[in-house]
FIBAGU-659925 format. One line per 3 residues: for each residue z, y, x of N, C-alpha, C, O. Coordinates in Angstrom, 2 decimals, decimal comma, padded with zeros to 5 digits. Atoms other than C-alpha are relative to their C-alpha. Layout:
BEGIN
Z/Y/X/Z/Y/X/Z/Y/X/Z/Y/X; ...
This chain:
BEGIN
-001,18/-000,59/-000,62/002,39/000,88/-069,12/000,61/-001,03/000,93/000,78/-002,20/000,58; -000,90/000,97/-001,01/004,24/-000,67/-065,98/001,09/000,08/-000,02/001,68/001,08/000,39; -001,67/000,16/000,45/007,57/-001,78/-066,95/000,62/-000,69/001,46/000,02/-001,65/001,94
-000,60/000,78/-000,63/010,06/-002,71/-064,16/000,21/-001,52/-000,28/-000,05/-001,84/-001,44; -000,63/001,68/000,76/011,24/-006,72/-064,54/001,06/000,30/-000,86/002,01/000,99/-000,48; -001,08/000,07/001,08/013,29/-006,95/-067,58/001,62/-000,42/000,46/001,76/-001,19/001,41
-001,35/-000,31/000,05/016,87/-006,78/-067,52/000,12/-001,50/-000,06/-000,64/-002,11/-000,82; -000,28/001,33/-000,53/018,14/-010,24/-066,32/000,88/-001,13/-001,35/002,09/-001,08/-001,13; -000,47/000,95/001,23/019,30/-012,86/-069,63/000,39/-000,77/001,05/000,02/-000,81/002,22
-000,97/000,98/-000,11/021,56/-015,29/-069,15/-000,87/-001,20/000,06/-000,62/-001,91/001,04; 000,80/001,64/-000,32/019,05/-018,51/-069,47/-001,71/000,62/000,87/-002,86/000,24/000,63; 000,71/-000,57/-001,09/017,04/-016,49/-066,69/-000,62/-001,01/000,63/-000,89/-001,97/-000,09
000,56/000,73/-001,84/015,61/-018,28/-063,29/-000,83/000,96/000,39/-001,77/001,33/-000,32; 000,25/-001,19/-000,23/014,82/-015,60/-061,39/-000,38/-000,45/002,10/000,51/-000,71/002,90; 000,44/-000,20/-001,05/012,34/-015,79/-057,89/-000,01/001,57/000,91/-000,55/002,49/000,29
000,43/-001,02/-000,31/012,16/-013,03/-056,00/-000,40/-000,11/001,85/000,32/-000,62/002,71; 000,07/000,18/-001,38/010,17/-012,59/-052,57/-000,76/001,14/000,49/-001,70/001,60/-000,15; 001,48/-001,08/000,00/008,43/-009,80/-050,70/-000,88/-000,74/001,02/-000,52/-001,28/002,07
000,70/000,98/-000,64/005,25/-011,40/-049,75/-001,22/001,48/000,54/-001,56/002,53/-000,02; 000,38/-000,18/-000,86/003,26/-010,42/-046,89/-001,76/000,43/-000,56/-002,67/000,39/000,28; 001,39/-000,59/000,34/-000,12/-009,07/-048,99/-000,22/000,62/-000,88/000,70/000,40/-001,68
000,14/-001,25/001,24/-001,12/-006,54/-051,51/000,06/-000,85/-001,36/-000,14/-002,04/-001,61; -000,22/000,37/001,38/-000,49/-006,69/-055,00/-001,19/-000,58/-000,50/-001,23/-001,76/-000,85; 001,03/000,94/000,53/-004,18/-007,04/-056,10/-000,30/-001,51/000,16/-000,56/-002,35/-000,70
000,29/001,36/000,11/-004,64/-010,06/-054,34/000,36/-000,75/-000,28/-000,26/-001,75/-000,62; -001,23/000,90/001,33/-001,30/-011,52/-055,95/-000,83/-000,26/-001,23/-001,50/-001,20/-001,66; 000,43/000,12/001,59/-002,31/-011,00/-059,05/-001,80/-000,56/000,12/-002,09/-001,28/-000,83
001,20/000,85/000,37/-006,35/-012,19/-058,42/000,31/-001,17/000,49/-000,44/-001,94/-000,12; -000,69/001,56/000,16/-004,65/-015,59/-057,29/000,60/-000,42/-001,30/000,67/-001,64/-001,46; -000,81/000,38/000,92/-002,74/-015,54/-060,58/-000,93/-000,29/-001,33/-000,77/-001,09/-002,26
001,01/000,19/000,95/-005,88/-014,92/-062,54/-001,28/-000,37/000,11/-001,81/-000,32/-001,00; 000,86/000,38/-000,31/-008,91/-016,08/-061,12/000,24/-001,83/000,06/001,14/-002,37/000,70; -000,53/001,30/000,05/-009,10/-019,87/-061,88/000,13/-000,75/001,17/001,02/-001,29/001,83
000,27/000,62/-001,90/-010,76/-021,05/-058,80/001,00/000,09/001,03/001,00/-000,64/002,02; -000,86/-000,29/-001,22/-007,74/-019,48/-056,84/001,19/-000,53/-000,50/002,03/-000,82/000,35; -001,23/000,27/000,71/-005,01/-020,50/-059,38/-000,02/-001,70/000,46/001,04/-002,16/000,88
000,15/001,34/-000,39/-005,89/-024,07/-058,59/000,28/-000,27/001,50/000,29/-001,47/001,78; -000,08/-000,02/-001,38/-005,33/-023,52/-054,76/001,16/-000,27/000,43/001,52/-000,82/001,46; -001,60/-000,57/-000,72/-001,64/-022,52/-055,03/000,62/-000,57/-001,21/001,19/-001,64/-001,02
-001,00/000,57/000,92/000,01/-023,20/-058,33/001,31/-000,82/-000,59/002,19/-000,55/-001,41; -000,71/001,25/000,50/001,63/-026,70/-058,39/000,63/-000,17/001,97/-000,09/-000,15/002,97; 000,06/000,89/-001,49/003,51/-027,90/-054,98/-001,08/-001,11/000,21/-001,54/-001,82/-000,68
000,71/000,85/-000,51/001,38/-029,89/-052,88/001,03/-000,83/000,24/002,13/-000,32/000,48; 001,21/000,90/000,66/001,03/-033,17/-053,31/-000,42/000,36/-001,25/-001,62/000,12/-001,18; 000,35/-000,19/000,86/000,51/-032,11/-056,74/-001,19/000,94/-000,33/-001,43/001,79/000,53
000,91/-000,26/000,12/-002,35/-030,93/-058,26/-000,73/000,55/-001,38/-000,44/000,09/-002,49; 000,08/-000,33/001,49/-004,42/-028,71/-060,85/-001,35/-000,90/-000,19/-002,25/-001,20/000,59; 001,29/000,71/000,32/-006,80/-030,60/-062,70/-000,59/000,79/-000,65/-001,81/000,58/-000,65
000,95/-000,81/000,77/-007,97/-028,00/-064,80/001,21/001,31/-000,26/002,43/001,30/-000,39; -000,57/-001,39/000,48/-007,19/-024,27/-065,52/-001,03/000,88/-000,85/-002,09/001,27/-000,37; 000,70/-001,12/000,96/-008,58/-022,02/-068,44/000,90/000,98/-000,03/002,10/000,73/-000,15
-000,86/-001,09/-000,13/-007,37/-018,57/-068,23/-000,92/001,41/-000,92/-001,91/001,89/-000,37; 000,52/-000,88/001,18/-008,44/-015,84/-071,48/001,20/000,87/000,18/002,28/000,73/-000,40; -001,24/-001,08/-000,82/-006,37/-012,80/-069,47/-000,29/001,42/-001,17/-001,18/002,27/-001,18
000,25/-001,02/001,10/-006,02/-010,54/-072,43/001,53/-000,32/-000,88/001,85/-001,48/-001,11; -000,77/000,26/000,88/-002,77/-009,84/-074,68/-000,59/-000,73/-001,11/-001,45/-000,23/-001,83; 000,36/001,29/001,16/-003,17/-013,32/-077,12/-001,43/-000,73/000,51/-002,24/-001,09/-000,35
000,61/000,01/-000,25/-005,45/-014,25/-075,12/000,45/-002,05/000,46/001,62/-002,26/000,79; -000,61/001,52/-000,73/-005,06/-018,65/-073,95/000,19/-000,05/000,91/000,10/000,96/001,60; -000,56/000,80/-001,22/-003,97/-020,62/-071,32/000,27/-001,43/-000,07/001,18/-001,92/-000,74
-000,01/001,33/-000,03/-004,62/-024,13/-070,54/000,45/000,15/001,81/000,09/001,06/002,56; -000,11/000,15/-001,46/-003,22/-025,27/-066,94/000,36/-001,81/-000,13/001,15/-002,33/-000,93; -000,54/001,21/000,34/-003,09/-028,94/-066,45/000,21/-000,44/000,89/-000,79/-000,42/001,60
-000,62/000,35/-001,08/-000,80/-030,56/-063,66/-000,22/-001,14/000,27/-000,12/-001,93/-000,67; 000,05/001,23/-000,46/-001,41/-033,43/-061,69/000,52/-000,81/000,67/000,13/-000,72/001,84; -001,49/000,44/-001,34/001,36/-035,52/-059,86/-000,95/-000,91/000,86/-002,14/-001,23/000,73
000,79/001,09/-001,26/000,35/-037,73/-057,04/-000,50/-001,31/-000,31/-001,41/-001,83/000,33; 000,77/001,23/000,27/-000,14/-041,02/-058,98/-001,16/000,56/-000,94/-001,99/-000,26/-001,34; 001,47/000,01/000,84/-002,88/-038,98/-061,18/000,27/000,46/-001,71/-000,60/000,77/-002,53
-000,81/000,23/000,90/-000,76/-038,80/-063,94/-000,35/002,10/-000,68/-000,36/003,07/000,08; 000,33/-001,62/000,91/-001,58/-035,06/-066,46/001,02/000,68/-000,94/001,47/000,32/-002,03; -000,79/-001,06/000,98/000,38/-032,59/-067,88/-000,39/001,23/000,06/-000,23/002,07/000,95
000,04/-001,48/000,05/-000,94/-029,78/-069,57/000,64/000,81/-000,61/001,57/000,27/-001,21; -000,97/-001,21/000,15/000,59/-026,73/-070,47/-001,08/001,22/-000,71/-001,94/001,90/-000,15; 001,05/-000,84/000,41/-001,19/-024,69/-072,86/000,91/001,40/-000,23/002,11/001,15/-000,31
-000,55/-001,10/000,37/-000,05/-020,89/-073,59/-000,63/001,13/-000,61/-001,75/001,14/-001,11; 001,15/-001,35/000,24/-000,88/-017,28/-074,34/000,78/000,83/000,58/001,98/000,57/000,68; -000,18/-001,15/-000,54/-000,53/-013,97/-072,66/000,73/000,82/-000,93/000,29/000,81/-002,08
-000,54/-001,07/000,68/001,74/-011,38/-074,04/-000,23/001,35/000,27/-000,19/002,32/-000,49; 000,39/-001,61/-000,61/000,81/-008,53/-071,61/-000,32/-000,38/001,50/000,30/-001,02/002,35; 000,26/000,17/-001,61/-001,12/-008,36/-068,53/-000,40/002,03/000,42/-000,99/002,78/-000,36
000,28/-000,61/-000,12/-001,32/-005,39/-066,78/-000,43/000,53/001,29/000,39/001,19/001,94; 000,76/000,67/-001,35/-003,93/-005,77/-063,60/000,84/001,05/000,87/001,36/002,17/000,80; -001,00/-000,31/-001,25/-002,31/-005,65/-060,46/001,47/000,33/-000,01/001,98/000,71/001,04
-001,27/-000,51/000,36/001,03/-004,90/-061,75/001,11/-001,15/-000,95/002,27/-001,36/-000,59; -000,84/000,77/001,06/002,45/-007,36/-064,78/-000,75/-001,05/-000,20/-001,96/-000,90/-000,12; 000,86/000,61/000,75/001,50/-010,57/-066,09/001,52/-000,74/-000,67/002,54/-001,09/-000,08
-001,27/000,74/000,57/003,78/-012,15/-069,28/-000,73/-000,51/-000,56/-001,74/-000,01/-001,05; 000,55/001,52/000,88/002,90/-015,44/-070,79/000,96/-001,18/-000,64/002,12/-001,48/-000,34; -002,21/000,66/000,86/005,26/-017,79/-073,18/-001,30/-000,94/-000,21/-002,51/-000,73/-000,30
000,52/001,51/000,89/004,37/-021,51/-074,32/000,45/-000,48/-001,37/000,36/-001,60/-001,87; -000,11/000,40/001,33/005,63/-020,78/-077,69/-001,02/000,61/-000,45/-000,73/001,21/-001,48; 001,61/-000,07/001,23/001,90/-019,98/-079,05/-000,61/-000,60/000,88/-000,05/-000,50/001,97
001,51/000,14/-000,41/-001,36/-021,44/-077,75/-000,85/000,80/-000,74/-000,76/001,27/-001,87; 001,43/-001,18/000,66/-004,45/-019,40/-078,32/-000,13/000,04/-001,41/-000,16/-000,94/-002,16; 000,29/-000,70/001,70/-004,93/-017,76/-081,68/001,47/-000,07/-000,76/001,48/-000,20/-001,99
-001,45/-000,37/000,74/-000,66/-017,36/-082,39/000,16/-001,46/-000,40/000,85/-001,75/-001,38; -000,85/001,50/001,10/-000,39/-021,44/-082,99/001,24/-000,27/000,55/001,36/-000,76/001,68; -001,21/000,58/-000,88/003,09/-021,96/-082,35/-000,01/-001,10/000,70/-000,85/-001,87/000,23
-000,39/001,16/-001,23/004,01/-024,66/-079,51/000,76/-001,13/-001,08/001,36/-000,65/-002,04; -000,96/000,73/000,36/005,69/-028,02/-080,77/001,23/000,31/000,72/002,26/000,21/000,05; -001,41/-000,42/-000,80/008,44/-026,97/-078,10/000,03/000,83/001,29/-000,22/000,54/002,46
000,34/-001,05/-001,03/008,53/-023,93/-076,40/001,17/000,10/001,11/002,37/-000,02/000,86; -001,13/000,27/-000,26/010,25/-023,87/-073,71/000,61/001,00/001,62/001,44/000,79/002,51; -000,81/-001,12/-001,02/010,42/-020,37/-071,47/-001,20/000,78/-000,08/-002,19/000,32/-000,65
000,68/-001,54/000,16/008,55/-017,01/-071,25/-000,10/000,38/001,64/001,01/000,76/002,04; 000,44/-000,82/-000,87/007,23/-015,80/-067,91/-000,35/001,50/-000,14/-001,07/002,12/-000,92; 000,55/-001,58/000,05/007,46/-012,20/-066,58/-000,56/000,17/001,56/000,30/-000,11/002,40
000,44/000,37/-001,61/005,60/-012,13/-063,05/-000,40/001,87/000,07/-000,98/002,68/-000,66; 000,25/-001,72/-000,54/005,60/-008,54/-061,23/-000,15/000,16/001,05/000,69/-000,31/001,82; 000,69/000,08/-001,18/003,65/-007,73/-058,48/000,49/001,96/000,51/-000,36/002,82/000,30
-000,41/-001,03/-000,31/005,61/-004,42/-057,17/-000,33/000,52/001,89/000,37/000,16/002,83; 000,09/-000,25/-001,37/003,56/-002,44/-053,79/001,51/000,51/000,62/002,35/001,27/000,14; -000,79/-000,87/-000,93/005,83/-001,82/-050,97/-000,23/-000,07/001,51/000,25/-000,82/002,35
000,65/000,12/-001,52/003,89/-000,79/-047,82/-001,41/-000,73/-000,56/-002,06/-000,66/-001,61; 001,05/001,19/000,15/001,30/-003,42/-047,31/000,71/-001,11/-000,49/-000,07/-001,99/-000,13; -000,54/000,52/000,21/003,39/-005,60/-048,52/000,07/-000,31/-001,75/-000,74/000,32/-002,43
-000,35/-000,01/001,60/004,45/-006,55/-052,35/001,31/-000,75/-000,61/001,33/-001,96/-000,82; -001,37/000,73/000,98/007,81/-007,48/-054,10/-000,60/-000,69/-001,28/-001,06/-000,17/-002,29; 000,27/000,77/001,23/007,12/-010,45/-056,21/001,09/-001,02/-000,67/001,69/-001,95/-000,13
-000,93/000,47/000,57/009,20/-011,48/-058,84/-000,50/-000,96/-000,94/-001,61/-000,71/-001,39; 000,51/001,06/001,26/008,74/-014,49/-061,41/001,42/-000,64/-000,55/002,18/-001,48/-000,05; -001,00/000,66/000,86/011,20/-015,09/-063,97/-000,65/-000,76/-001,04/-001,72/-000,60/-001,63
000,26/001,03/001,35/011,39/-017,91/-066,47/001,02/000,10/-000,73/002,08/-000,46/-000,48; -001,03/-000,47/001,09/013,23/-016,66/-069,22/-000,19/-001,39/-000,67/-001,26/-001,99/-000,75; -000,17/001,50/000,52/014,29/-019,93/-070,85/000,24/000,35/-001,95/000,31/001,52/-002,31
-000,23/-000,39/001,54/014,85/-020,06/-075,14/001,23/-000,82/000,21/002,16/-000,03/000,03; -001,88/000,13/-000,04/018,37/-022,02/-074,65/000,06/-000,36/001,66/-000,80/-000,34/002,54; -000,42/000,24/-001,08/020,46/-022,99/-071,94/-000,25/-000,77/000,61/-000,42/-000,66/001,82
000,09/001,37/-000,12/019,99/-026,52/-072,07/-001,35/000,66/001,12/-001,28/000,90/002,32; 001,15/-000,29/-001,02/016,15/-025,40/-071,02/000,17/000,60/001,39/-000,40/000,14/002,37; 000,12/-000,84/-001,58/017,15/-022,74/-068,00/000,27/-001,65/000,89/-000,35/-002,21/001,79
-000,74/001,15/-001,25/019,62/-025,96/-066,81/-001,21/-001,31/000,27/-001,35/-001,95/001,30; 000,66/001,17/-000,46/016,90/-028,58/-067,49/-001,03/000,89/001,27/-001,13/000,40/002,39; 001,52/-000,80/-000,90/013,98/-026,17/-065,50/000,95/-000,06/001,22/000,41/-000,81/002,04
-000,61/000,22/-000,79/016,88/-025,92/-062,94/000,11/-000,98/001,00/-000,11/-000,87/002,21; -000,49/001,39/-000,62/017,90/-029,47/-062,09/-002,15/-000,31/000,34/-002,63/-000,87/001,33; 001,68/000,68/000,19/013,59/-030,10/-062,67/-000,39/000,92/001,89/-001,57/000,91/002,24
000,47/-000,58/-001,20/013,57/-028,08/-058,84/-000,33/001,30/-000,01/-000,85/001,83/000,98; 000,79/-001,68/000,38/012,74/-024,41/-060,45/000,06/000,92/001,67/-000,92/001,33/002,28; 000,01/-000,84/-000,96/013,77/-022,57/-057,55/-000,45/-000,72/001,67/-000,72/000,15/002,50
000,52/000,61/-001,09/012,74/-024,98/-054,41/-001,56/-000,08/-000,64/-002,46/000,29/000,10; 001,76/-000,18/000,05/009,04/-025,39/-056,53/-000,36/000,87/-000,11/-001,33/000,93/000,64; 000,76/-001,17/-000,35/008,13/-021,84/-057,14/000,28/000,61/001,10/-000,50/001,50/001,43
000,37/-000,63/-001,15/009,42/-020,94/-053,84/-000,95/-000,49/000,94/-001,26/000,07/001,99; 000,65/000,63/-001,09/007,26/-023,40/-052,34/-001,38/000,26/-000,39/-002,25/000,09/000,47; 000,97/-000,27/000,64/004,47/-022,33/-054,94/-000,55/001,52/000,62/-001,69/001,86/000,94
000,10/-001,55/-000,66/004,96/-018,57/-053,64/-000,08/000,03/001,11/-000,25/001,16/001,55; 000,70/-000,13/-001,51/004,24/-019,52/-049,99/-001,19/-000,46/000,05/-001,99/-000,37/000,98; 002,02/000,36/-000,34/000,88/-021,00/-050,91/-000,50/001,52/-000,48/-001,21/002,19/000,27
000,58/-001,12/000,68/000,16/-017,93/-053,23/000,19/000,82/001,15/-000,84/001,20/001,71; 000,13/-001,22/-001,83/001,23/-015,56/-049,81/-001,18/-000,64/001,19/-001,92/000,02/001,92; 001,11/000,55/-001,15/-000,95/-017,97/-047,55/-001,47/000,28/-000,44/-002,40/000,49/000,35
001,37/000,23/000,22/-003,87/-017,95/-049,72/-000,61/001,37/-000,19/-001,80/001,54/000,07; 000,26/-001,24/000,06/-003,85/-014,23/-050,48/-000,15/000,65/001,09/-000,64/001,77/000,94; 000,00/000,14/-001,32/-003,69/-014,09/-046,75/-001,67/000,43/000,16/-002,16/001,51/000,50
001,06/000,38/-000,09/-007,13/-015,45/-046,90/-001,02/001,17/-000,79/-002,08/001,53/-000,27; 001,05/-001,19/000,86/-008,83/-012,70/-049,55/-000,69/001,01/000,72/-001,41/001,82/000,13
């Protein structure tokens, strides 16, 4: 079922852009690894590795690379994908329901046609405040908007 974006919480961060290419190819940038690695992280930064098991409970490894080389991964699981349309993923489980040592926000990403075109939204629902404000001050809204003009450039390319 295709659910609108959820009703806006209070430890929200909330993108919204309409980008210049169809929904499918949104969403096969979001799930195809090879392409997730293209766009993901602002440049200079970098993915060093992405595993993607696109299935409700399904994993998620993504691992970030800053400019001195330096790794952070980010493991998760899917809550609901629903191709071309939804994808929700939280970092309080890794694959097979293991809870996270510290979870610390819930993605709802919605790829809504309009025209040729697509309204894309990506919220990071945060678990307290502290988190929305740290993801905040951490650049949330200058890095995924700068993340969502590679993902429009590269979908460009499909």
């Amino acid at each position: 079922m295709t659910q609108s974006p959820s009703p806006q919480h209070p430890n929200d961060l909330v993108l919204t852009r309409l980008l210049a290419a169809p929904a499918d190819k949104l969403f096969r940038c979001w799930t195809d690894t090879a392409l997730l690695k293209q766009w993901f992280v602002p440049s200079p930064w970098t993915i060093a590795r992405a595993e993607v098991d696109l299935r409700p409970g399904g994993g998620s490894v993504i691992v970030m690379r800053d400019p001195d080389g330096k790794e952070y991964p980010n493991a998760g699981v899917y809550l609901e994908v629903v191709p071309n349309r939804r994808i929700v993923f939280t970092d309080a489980y890794t694959a097979g329901w293991v809870p996270s040592a510290k979870p610390f926000f819930t993605a709802i990403v919605t790829f809504e046609p309009e025209g040729t075109q697509t309204r894309y939204t990506a919220i990071a629902r945060h678990w307290t405040e502290e988190a929305r404000q740290q993801h905040e001050a951490m650049g949330f809204h200058t890095g995924w908007g700068i993340c969502a003009d590679q993902l429009e450039a590269l979908a460009a390319t499909l």
